[in-house]
C-alpha positions in Angstrom: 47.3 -9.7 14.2 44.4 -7.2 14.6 44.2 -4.2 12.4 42.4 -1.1 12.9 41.2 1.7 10.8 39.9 5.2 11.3 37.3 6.7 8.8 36.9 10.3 9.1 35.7 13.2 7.0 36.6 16.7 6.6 34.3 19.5 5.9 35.9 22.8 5.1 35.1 26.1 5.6 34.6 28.1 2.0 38.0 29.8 2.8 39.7 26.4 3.5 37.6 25.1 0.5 39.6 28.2 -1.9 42.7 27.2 -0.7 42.6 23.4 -1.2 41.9 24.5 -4.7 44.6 26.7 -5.2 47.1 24.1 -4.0 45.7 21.5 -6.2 46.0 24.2 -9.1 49.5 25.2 -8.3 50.2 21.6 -8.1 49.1 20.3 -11.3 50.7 23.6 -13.0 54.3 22.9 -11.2 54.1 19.2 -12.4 52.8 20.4 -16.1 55.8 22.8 -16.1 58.3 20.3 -15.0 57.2 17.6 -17.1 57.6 19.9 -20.2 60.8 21.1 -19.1 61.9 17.3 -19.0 60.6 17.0 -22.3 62.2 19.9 -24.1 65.3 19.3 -22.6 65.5 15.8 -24.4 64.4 17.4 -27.6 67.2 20.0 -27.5 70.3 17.9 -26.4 69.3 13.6 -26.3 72.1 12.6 -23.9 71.5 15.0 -21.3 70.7 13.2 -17.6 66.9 13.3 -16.1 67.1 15.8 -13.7 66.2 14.1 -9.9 63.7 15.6 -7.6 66.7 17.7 -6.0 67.3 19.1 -9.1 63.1 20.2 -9.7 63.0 21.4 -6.2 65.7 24.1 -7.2 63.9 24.9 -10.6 61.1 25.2 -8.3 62.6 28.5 -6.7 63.3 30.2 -9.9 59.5 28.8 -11.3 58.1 31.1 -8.1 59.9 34.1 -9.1 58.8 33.7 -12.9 54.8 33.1 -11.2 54.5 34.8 -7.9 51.1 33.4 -7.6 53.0 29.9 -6.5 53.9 30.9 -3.5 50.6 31.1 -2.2 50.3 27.2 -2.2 52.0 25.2 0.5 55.6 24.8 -0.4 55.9 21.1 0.7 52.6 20.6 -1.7 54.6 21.8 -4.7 57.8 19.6 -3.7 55.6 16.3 -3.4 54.6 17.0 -7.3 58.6 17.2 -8.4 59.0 14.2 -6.0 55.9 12.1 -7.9 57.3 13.4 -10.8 60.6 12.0 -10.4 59.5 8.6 -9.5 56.7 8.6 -12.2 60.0 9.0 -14.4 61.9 6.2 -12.7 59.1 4.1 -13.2 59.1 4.4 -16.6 62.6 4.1 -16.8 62.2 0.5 -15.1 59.9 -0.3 -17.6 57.3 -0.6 -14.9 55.1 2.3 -15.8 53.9 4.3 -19.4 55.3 8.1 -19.7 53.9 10.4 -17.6 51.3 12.4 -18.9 50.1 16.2 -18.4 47.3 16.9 -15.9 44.3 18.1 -16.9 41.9 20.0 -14.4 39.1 18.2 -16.3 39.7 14.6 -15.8 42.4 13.3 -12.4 
């Protein structure tokens, strides 16, 4: 069996540069906001279910009405996040995995 691999490189315009940017800002802001949510929402009642990726894609709606500045990332960007976020919480549940942490713009 013979596998193959591409290598490429992108080099984006200044534009394309400010929007990568902005995605990965609203990204790391949706999963910050999520994470806390899942946090509090221990604190204030301990039996209450982790909420699925389903469930933080329809907090997502009402999290671009609170920040209009959301919807100027790509929308499928911002579901990946609750989506790493769920599983990041799975993991832990499994045992596999340490809690997930907050992102910091500073350090990946």
């Amino acid at each position: 069996m013979v596998l193959k691999a591409v290598k490429m490189r992108i080099y984006p315009s200044s534009a394309q540069r400010n929007q990568l940017w902005q995605t990965f800002g609203c990204v790391r802001f949706v999963w910050n906001q999520m994470l806390n949510m899942q946090i509090e929402r221990r604190k204030n009642n301990p039996e209450s279910k982790f909420v699925n990726a389903f469930g933080m894609n329809n907090l997502l709606k009402q999290l671009k009405v609170e920040y209009p500045w959301l919807k100027q990332a790509e929308s499928t960007a911002l579901q990946s996040a609750n989506r790493n976020l769920a599983d990041a919480f799975q993991r832990f549940f499994k045992g596999q995995n340490k809690f997930p942490r907050f992102k910091s713009r500073k350090y990946s």
